[in-house]
N, C-alpha and C positions, 0 to 999 in steps of 0.2 A: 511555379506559376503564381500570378498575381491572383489573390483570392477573390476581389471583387474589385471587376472595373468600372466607373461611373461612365454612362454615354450623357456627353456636358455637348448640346448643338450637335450631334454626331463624331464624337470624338471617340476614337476605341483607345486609346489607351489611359494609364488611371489619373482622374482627375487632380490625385496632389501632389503632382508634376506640374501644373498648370496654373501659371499668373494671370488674371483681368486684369488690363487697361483700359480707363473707360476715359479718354481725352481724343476732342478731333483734331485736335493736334497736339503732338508730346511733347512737352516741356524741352530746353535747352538741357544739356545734360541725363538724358534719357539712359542713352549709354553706360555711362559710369552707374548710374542708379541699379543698373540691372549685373554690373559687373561687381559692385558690393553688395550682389544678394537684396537688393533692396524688394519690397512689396511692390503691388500692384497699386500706379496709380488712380487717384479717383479724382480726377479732375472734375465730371458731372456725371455719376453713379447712376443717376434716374433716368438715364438716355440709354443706358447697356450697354456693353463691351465692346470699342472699337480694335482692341489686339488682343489677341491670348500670344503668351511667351513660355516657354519651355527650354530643356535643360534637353541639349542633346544627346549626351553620354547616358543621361536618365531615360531618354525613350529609346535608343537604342538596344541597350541592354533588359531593356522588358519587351522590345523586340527578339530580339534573340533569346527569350524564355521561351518563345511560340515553337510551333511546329514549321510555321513558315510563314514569311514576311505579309504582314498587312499594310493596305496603306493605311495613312497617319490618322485620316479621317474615315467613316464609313459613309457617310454621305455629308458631303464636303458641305458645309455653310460660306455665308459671305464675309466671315468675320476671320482678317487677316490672322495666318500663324506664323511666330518668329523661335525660328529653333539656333540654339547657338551653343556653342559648346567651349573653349576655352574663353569665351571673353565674346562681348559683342562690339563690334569694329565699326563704322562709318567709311573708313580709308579708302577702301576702292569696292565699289557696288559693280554688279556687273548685271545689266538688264536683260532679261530675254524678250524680243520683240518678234510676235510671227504674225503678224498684220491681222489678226483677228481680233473683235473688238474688249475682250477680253482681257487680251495683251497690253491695251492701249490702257482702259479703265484701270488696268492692275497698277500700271507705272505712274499713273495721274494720282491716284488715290494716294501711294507709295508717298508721293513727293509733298501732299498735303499733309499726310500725316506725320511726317519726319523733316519737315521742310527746315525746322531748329536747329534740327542733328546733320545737316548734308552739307553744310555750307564751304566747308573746308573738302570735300569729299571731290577721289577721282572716281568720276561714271566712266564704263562703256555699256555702248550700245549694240549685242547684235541681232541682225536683223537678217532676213532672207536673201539672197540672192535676186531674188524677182521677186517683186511686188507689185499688183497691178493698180493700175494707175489710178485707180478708183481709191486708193490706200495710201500712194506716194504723197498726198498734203496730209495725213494724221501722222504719218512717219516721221514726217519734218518738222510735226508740228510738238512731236516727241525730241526730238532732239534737241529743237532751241526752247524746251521749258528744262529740260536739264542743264541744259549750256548756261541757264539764268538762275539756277539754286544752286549750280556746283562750282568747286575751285576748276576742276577741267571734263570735259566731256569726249570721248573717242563716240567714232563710228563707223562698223567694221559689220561686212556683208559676207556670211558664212554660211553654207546649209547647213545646218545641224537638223539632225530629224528626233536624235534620241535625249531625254534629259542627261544623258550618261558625259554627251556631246558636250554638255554648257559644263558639268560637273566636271569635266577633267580638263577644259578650259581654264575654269577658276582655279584650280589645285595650282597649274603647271604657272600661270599669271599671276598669285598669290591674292586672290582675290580676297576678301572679308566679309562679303555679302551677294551672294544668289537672290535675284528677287526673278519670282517665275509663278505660274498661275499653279490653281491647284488641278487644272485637269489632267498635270504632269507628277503628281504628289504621291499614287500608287508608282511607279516606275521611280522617283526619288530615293521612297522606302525602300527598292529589292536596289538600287546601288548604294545607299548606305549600309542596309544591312550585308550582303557584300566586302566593305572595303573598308566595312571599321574597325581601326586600330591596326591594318594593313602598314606596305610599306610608301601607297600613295595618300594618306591619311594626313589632312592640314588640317591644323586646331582650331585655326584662326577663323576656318569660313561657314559663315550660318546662311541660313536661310531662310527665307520669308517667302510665304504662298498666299494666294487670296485670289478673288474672282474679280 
């Protein structure tokens, strides 16, 4: 067991695992920065941390110290997390959209903060089956802000109900980025910890949560 874990915003797991980004929007080459090990940047340090990033194979296996899976966060804050584990990708994002406003603010915030790094980037979008019409102009209105930061943009109308749903989506599509809210981040945790280092285990694909 890990002898003493720091709660850093409600974080349970130990804090020097975990990078500060404090930029409202990250640099060109963010990516590579993080895939050479690089620190946390400080764009404006006196405004506070707009990303924490972490090492996935590092929170996993101090997951797997536990008696049984916790989520990532204990009481999740607003401040996006990006977990990744062989390498952090751009290449094909893959969005979870479940027409609640949460969903919406997650992908908008996404796009400002990373809008450097996505330009070359293939998105999809999925989205509900039915959405009620009170929702069908912020859906759309999702779709052509990614149509306008990315190289190509899908959008694809699936129920999914379980995060397990979008998780074996991305494996089987080779996806390189989950972005999804964190009210899905306990159920994340019990299918990570689950299916690491399994034989449906992609290296390639991280994830990013936030409110």
């Amino acid at each position: 067991m890990v002898a003493k874990v720091e709660n850093r915003h409600g974080f349970t797991f130990p804090e020097k695992i975990v990078s500060s980004h404090y930029c409202g929007r990250l640099p060109e080459g963010f990516t590579e920065h993080l895939n050479e090990e690089g620190v946390g940047i400080q764009c404006s340090p006196e405004k506070g941390p707009t990303l924490y990033t972490a090492h996935l194979p590092k929170v996993l296996d101090w997951l797997h110290e536990l008696e049984k899976p916790l989520p990532l966060e204990k009481d999740p804050c607003n401040i996006p997390v990006l977990l990744y584990d062989k390498e952090v990708s751009m290449e094909k994002l893959l969005f979870h959209y479940d027409g609640t406003p949460a969903s919406a603010r997650l992908i908008r915030n996404f796009v400002e903060l990373f809008e450097d790094n996505i330009s070359n980037s293939k998105a999809t979008i999925i989205s509900p089956c039915f959405i009620p019409k009170s929702k069908q102009r912020e859906e759309q209105e999702i779709v052509q802000l990614l149509t306008s930061k990315t190289a190509e943009t899908s959008f694809i109308k699936f129920n999914f109900n379980r995060i397990g749903d979008f998780w074996s989506y991305a494996v089987k599509h080779k996806c390189t980025l989950l972005v999804t809210t964190k009210n899905y981040q306990a159920d994340l945790a019990k299918v990570l910890f689950h299916f690491y280092k399994g034989g449906m285990w992609y290296n390639r694909l991280s994830f990013y949560l936030s409110f």
